[in-house]
Structures are given as structure tokens and as C-alpha cells.
OpenMM code with the backbone's topology and positions (N, CA, C; nanometers):
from openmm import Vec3, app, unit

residues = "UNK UNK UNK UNK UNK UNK UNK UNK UNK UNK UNK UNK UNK UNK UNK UNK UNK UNK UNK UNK UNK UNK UNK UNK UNK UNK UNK UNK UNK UNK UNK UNK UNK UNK UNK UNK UNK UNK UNK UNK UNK UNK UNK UNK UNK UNK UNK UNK UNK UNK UNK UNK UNK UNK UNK UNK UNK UNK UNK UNK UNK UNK UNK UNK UNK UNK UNK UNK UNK UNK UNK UNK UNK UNK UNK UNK UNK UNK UNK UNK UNK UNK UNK UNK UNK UNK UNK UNK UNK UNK UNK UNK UNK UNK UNK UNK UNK UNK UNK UNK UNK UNK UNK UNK UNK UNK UNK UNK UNK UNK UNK UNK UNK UNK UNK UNK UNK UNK UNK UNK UNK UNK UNK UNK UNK UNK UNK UNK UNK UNK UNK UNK UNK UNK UNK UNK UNK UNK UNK UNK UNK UNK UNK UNK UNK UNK UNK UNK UNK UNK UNK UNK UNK UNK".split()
positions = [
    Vec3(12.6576, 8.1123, 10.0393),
    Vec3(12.5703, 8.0514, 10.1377),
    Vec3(12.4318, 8.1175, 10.1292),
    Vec3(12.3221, 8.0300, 10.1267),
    Vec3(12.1637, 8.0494, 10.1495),
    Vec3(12.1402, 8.1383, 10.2823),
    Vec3(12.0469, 8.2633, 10.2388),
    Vec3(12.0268, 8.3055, 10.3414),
    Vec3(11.9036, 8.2140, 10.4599),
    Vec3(11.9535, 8.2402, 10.5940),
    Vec3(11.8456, 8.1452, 10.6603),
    Vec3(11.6844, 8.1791, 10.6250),
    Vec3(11.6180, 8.1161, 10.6188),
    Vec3(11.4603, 8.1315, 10.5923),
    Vec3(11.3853, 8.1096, 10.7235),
    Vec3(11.3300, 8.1705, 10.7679),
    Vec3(11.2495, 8.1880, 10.8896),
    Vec3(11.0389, 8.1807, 10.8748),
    Vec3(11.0209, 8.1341, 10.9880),
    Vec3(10.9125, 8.1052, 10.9728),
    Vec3(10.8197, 8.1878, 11.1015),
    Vec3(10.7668, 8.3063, 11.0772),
    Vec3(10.7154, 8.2972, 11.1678),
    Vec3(10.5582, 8.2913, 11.2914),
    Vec3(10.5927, 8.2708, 11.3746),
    Vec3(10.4430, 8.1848, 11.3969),
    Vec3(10.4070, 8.2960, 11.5464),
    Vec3(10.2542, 8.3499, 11.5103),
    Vec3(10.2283, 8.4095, 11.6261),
    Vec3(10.1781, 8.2943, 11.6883),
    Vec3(10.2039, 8.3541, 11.8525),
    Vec3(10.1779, 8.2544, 11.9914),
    Vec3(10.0733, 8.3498, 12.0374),
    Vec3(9.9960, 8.2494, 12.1304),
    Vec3(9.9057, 8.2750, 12.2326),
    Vec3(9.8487, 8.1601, 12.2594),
    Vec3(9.7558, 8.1271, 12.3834),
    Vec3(9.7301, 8.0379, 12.4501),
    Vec3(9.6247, 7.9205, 12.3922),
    Vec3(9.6058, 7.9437, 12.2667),
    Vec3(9.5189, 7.8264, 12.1759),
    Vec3(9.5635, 7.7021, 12.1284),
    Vec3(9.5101, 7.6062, 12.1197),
    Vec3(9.5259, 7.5133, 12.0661),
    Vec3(9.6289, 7.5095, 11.9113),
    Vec3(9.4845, 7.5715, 11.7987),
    Vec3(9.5667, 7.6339, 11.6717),
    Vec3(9.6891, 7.6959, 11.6599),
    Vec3(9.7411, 7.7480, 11.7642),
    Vec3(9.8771, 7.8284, 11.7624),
    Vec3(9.9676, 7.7235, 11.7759),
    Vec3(9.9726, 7.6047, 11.8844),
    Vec3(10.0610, 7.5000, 11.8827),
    Vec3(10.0493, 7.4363, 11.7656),
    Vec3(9.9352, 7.4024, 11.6942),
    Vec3(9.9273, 7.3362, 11.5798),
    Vec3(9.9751, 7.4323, 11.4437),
    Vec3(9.9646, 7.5645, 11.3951),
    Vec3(10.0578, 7.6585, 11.3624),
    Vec3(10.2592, 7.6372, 11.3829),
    Vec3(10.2568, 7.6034, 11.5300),
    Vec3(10.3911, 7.6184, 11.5664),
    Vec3(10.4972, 7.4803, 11.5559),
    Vec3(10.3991, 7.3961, 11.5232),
    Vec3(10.4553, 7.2013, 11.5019),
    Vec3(10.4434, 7.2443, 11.3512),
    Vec3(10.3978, 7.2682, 11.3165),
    Vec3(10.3661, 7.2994, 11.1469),
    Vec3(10.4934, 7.3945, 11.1312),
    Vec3(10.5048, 7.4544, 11.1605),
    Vec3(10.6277, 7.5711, 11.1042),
    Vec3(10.7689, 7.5568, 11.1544),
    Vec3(10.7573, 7.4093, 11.2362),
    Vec3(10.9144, 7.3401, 11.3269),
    Vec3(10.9749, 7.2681, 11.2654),
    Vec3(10.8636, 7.1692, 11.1417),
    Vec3(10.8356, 7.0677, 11.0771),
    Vec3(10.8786, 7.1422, 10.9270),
    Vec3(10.8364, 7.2440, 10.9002),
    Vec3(10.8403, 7.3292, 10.7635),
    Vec3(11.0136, 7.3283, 10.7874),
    Vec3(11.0608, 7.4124, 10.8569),
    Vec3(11.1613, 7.4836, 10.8978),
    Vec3(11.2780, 7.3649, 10.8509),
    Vec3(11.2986, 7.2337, 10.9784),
    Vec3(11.3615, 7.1180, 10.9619),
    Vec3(11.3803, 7.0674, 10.8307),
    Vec3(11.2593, 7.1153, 10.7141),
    Vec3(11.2915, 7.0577, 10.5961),
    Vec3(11.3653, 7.1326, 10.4884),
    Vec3(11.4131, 7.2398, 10.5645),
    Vec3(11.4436, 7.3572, 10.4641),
    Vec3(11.5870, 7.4015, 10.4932),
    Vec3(11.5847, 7.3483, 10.6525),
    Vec3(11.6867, 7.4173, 10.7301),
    Vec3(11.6895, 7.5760, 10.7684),
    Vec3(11.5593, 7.5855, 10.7675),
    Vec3(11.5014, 7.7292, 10.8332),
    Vec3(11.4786, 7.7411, 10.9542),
    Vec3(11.4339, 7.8341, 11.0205),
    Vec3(11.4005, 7.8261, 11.1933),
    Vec3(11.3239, 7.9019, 11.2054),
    Vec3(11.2102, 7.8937, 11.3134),
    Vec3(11.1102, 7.9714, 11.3624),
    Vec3(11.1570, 8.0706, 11.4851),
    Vec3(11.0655, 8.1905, 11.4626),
    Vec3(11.0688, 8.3185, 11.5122),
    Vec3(10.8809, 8.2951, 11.5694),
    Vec3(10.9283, 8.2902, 11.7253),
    Vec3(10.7921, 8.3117, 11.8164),
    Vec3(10.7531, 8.4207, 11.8059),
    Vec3(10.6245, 8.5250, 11.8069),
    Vec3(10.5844, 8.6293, 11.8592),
    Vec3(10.4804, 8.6195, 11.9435),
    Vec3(10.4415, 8.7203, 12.0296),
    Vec3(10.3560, 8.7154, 12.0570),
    Vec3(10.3486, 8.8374, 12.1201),
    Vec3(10.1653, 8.9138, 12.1294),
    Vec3(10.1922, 9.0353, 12.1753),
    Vec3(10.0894, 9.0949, 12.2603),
    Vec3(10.1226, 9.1672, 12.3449),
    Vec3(10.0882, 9.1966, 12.4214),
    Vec3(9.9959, 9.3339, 12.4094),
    Vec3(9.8546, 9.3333, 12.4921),
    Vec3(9.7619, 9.4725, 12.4593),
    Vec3(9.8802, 9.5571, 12.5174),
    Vec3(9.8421, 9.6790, 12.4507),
    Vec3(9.8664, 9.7869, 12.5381),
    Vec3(9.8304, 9.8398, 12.6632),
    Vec3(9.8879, 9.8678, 12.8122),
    Vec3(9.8145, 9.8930, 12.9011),
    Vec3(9.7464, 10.0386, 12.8468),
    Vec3(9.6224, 10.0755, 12.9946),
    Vec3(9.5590, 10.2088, 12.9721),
    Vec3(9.6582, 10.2690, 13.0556),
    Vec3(9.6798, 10.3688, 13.0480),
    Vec3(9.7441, 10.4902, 13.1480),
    Vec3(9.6752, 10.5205, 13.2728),
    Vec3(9.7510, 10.4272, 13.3776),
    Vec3(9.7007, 10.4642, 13.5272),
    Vec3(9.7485, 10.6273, 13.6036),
    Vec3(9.6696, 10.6187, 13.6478),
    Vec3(9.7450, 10.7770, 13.7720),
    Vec3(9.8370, 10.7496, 13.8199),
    Vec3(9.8364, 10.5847, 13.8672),
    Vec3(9.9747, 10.5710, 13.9723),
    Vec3(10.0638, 10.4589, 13.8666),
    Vec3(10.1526, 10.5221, 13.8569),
    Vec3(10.2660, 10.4669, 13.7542),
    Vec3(10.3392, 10.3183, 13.8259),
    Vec3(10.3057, 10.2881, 13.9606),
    Vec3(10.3895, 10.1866, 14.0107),
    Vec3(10.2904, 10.1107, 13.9913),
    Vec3(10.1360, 10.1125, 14.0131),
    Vec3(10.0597, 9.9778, 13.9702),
    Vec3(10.0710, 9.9335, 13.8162),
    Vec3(10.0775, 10.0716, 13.7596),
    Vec3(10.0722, 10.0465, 13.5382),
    Vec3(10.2094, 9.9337, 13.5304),
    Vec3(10.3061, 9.9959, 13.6247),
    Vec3(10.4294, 9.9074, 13.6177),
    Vec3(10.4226, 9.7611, 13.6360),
    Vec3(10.3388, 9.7170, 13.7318),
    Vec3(10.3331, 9.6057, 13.7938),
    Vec3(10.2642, 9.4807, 13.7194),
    Vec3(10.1477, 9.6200, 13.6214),
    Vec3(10.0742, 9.5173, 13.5364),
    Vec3(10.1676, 9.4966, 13.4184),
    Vec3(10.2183, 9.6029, 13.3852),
    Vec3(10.2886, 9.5359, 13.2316),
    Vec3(10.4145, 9.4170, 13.2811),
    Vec3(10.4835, 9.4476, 13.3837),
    Vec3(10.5755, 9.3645, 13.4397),
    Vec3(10.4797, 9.1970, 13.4289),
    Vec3(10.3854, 9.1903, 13.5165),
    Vec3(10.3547, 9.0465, 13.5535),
    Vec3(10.2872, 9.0253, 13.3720),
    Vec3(10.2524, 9.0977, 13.2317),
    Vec3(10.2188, 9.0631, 13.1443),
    Vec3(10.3085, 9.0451, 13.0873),
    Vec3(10.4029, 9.1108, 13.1243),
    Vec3(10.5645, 9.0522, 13.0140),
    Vec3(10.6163, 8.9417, 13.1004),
    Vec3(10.6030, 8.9038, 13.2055),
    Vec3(10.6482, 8.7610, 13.2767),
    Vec3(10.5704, 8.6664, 13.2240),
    Vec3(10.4012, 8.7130, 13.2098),
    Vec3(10.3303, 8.5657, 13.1600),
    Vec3(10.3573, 8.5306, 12.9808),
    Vec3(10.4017, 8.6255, 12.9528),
    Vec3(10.4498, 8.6663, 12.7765),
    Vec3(10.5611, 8.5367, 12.7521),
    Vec3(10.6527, 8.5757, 12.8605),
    Vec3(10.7902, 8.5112, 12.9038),
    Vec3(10.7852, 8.3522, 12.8627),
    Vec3(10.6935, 8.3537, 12.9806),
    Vec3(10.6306, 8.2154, 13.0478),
    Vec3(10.5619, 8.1364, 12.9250),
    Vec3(10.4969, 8.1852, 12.8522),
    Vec3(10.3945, 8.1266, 12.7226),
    Vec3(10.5415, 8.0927, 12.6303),
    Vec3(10.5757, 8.1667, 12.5940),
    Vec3(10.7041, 8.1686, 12.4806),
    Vec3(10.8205, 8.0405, 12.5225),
    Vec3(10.8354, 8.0613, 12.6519),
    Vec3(10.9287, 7.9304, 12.6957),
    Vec3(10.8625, 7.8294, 12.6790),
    Vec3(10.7496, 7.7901, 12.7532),
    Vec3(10.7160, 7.6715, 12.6778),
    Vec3(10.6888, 7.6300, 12.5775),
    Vec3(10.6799, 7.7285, 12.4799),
    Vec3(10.6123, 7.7011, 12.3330),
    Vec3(10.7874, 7.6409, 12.2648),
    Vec3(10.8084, 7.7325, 12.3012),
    Vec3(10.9933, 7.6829, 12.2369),
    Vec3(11.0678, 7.5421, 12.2732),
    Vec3(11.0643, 7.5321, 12.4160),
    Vec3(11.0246, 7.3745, 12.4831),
    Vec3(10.9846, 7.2895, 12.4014),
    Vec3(10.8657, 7.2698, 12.3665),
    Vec3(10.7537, 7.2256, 12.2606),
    Vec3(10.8323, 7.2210, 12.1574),
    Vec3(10.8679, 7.3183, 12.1037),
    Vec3(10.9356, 7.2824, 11.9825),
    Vec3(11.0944, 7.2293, 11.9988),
    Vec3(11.1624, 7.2776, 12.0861),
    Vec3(11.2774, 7.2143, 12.0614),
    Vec3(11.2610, 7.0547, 12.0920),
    Vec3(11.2013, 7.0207, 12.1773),
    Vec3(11.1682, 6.8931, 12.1624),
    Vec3(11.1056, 6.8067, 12.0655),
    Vec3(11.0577, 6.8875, 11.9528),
    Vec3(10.9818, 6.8600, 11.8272),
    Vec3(11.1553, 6.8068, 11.7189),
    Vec3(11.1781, 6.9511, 11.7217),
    Vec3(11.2607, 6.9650, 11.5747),
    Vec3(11.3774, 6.9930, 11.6378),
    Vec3(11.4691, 6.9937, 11.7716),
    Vec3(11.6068, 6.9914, 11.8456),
    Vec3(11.6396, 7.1467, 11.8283),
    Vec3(11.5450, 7.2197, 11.7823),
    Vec3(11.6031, 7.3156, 11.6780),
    Vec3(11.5088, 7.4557, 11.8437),
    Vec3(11.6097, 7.5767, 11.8248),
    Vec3(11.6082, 7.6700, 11.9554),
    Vec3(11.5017, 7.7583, 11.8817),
    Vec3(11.3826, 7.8399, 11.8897),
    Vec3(11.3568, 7.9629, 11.8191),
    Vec3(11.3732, 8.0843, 11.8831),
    Vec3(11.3698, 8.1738, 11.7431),
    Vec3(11.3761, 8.3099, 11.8346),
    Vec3(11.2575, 8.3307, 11.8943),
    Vec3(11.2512, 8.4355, 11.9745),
    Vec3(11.1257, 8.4401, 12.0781),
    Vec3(11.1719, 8.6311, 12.0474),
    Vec3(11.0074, 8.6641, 12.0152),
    Vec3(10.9920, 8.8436, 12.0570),
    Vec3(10.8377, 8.8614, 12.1012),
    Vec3(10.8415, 8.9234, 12.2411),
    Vec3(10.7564, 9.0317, 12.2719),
    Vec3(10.7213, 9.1000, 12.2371),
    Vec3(10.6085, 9.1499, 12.1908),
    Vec3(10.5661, 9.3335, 12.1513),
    Vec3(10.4298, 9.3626, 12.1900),
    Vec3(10.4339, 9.5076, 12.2567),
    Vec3(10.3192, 9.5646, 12.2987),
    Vec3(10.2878, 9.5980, 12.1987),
    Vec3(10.1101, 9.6309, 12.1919),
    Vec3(10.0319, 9.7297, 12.0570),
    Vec3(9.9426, 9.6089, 11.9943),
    Vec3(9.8693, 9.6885, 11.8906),
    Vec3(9.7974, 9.5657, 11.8214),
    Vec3(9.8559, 9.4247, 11.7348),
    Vec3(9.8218, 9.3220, 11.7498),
    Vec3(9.8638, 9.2341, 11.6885),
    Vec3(9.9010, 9.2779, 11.5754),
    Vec3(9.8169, 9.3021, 11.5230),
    Vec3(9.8412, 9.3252, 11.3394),
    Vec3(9.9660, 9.4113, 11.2882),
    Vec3(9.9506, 9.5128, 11.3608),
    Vec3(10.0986, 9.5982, 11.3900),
    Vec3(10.1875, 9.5571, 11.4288),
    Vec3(10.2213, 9.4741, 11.5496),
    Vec3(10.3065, 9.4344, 11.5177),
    Vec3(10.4265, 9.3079, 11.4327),
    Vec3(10.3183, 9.2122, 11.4362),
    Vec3(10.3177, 9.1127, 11.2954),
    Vec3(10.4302, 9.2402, 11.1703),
    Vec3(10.3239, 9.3380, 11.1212),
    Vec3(10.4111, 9.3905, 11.0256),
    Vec3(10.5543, 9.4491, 11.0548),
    Vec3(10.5265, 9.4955, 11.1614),
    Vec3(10.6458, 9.6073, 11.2177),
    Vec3(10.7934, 9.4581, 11.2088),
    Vec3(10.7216, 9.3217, 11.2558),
    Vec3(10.8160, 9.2309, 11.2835),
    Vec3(10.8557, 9.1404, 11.1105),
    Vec3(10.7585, 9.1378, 11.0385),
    Vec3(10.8056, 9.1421, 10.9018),
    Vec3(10.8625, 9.2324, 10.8408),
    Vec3(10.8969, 9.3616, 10.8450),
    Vec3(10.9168, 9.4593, 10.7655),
    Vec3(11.0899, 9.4435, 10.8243),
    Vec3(11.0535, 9.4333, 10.9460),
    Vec3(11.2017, 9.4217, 11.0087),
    Vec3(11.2846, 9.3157, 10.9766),
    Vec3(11.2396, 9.2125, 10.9749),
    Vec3(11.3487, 9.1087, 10.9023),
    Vec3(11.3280, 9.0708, 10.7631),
    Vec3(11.4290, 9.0667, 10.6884),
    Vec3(11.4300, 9.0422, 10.5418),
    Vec3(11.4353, 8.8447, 10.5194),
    Vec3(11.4909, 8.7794, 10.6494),
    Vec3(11.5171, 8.6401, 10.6672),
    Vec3(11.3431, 8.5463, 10.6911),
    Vec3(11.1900, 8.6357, 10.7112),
    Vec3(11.1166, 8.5732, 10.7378),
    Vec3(11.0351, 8.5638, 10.5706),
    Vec3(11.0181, 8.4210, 10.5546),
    Vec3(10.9908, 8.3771, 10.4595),
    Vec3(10.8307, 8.3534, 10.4504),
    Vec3(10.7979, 8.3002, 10.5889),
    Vec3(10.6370, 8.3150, 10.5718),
    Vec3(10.5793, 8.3291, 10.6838),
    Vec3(10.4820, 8.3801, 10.7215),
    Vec3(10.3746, 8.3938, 10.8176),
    Vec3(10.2857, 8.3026, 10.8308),
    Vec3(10.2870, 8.2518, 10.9816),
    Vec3(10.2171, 8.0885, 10.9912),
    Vec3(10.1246, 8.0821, 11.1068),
    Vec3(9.9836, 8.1126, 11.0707),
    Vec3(9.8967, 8.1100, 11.1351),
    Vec3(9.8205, 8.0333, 11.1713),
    Vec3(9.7429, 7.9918, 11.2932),
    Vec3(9.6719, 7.8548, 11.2762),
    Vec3(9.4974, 7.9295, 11.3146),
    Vec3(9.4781, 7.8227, 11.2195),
    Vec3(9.2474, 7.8792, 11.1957),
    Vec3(9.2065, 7.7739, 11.2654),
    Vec3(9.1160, 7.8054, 11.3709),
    Vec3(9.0327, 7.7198, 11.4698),
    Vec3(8.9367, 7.6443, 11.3741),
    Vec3(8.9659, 7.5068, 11.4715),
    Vec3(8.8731, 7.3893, 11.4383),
    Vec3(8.7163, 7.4662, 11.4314),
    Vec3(8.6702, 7.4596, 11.3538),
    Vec3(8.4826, 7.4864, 11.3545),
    Vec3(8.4606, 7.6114, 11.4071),
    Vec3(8.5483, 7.7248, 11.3876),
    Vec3(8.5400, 7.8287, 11.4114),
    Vec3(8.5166, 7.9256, 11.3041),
    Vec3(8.4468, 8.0775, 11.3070),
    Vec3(8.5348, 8.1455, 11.1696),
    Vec3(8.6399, 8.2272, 11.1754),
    Vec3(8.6754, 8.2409, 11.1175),
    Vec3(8.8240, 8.2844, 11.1052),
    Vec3(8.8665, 8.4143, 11.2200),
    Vec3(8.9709, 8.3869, 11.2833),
    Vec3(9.0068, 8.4871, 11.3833),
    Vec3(9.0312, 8.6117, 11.3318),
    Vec3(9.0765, 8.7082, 11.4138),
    Vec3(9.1072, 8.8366, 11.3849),
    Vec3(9.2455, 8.8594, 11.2627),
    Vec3(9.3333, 8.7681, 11.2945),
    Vec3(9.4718, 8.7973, 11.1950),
    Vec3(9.4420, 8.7227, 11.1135),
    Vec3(9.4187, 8.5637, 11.1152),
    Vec3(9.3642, 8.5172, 10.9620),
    Vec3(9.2860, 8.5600, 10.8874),
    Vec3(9.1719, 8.6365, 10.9110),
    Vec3(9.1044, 8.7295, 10.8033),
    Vec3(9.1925, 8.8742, 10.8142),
    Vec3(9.2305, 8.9187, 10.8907),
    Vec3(9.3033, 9.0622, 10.8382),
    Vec3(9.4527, 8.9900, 10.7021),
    Vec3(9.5121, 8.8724, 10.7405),
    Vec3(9.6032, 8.8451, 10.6743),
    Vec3(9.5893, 8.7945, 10.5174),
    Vec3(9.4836, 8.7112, 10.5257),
    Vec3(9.4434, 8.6308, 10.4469),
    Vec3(9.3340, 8.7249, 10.3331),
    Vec3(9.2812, 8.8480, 10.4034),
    Vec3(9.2082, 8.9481, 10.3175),
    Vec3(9.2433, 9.0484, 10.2768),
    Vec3(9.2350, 9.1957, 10.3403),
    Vec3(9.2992, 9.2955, 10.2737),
    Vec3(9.4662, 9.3048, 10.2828),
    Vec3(9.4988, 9.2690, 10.3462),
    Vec3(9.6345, 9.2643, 10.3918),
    Vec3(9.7750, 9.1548, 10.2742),
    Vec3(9.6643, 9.0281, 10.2176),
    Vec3(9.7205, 8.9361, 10.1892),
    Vec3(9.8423, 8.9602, 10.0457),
    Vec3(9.8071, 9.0543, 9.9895),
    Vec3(9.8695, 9.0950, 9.8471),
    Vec3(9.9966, 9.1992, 9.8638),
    Vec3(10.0028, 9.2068, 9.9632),
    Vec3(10.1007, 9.3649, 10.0251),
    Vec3(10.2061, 9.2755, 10.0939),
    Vec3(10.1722, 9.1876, 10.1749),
    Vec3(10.2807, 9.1440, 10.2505),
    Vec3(10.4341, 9.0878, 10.1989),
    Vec3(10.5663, 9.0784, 10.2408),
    Vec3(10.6781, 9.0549, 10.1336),
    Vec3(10.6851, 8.9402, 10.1759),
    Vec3(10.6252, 8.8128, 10.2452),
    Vec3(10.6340, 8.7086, 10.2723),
    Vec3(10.5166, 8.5919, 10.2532),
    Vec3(10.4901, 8.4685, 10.2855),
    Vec3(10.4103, 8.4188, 10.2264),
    Vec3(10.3066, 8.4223, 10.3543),
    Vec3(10.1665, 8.3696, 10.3490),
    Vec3(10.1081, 8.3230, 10.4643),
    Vec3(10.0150, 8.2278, 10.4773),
    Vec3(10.0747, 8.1189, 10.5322),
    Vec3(10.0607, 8.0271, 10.5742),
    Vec3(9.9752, 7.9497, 10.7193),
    Vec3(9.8084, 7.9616, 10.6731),
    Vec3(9.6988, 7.9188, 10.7650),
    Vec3(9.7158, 7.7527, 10.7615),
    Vec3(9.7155, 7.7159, 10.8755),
    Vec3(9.7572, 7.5972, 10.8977),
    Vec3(9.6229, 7.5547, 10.9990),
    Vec3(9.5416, 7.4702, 10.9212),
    Vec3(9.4172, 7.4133, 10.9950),
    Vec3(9.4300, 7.3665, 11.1360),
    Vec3(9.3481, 7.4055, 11.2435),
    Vec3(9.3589, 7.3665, 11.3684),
    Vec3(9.3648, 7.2112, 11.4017),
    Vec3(9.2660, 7.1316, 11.3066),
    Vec3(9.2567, 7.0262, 11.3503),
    Vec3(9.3566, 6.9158, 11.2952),
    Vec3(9.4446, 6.9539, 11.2347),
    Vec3(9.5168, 6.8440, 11.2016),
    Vec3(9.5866, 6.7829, 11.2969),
    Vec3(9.6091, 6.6578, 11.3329),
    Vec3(9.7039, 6.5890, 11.3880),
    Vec3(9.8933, 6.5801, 11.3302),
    Vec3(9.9232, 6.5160, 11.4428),
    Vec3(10.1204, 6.5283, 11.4131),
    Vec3(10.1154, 6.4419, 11.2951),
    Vec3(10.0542, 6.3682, 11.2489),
    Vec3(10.0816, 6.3037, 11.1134),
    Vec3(10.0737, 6.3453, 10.9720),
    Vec3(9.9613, 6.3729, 11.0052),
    Vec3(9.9107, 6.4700, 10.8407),
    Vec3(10.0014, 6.6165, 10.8867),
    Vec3(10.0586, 6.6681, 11.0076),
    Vec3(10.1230, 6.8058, 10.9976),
    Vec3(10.2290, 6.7405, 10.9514),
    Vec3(10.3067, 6.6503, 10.9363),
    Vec3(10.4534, 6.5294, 10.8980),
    Vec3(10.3993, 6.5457, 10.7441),
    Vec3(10.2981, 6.5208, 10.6824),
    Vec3(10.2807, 6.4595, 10.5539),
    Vec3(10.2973, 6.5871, 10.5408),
    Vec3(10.2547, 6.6896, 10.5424),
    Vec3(10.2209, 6.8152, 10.4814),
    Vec3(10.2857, 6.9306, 10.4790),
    Vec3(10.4281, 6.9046, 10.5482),
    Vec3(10.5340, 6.9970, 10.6086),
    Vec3(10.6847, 6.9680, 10.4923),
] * unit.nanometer
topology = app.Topology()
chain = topology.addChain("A")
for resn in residues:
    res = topology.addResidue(resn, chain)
    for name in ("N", "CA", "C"):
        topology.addAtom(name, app.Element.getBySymbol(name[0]), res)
């Protein structure tokens, strides 16, 4: 038996990330692979009083929660298909790797690049120095495409 192939797609509240995440539901369905959500969270600063530091990372891992359920929503209603969902505090970029290095099942990294924008923080860290090192593929998936051409192109 084929090991499963995984796709995975950082989340956050953009447009490009849903269009990233229909793109990699669509990839997945044709392969019989499945997507792995991330998304991550800053690090808090170190308060004096440990019950407010608490309160903030608490209500940031609830809105973490909250983003990830619906994104999965979104997709299971796309492709019927459940994804994994992970949290992580620290820098994006870190943890992206920390979350590739860790699974041997993720096949590519699926990012989405803003319509008429230049390139965000992880598509140029991924796509530049980073791009030759990684053990998986990565996969910038244009913001502006529509569900059709993401169908033709998946």
C-alpha cells in the first residue's frame, strides 16, 4: 500500500490562503492525498501577571480554533474529505519546517501569493533561500484564480 501523500497548506485570514486551500483539496482528491491545516500563532511577550499572558494566548488559541474549523468546513464541503488541523506558536517559518521535518507523509507545501501584491513573507522565504533544502515540493498557488481554472489545474 501507497503511503498517504499530504498537502500542506498554511491558514490565516486571507483570501489567497482559501484559494491555496481549494487548490490543495482539489490536488489531494486527485491523488487520494489529504490536507494538513496549519496555522500559527505569534509568540506572546512575557507579562508580570501570568493570568492575563494566560488569557491572551487562551482567547488566540480559541480564535486559531475558530479560523481552522471553518477552513476545514470549507473544505470538507469542497472535497467530503476531513483535514488535519495543527496549531503552533513561534515564527511562521519555523514552524512550517519544524511541521515538515516532522512528517515524512507531506508531499508539498501550498502557499497562496496575493492578487497584485509582492510576494508575502513565506512565499519569498520559501520560494528563495529556503526553496532547494526543503524535502517536499512548494507549491504557490496564484490568488486570483477562480474554482474553475483551480479544477483545470489541480
Amino acid at each position: 500500500m501507497a503511503a498517504v501523500r499530504s498537502f500542506l497548506v498554511v491558514v490565516d485570514d486571507t483570501p489567497e490562503s482559501r484559494v491555496a486551500m481549494r487548490f490543495a483539496a482539489l490536488r489531494a482528491a486527485h491523488v487520494e492525498g489529504r490536507v494538513i491545516l496549519l496555522h500559527t500563532l505569534p509568540a506572546t511577550e512575557f507579562m508580570q501577571w501570568g493570568g492575563v499572558q494566560e488569557l491572551i494566548e487562551a482567547e488566540a488559541k480559541a480564535k486559531a480554533d475558530a479560523l481552522l474549523a471553518g477552513v476545514a468546513d470549507e473544505l470538507f464541503a469542497l472535497s467530503g474529505q476531513r483535514p488535519g488541523m495543527i496549531v503552533r506558536e513561534g515564527e511562521a517559518t519555523a514552524a512550517i519546517l519544524e511541521t515538515v521535518a516532522a512528517d515524512p507523509s507531506i508531499r508539498a507545501l501550498v502557499l497562496g501569493a496575493a492578487l497584485g501584491a509582492a510576494p508575502g513573507p513565506l512565499v519569498s522565504f520559501f520560494a528563495g533561500e529556503r526553496a532547494g533544502a526543503l524535502p517536499c515540493l512548494v507549491m504557490i498557488v496564484p490568488g486570483g484564480l477562480d474554482d474553475a481554472r483551480l479544477a483545470e489545474l489541480s
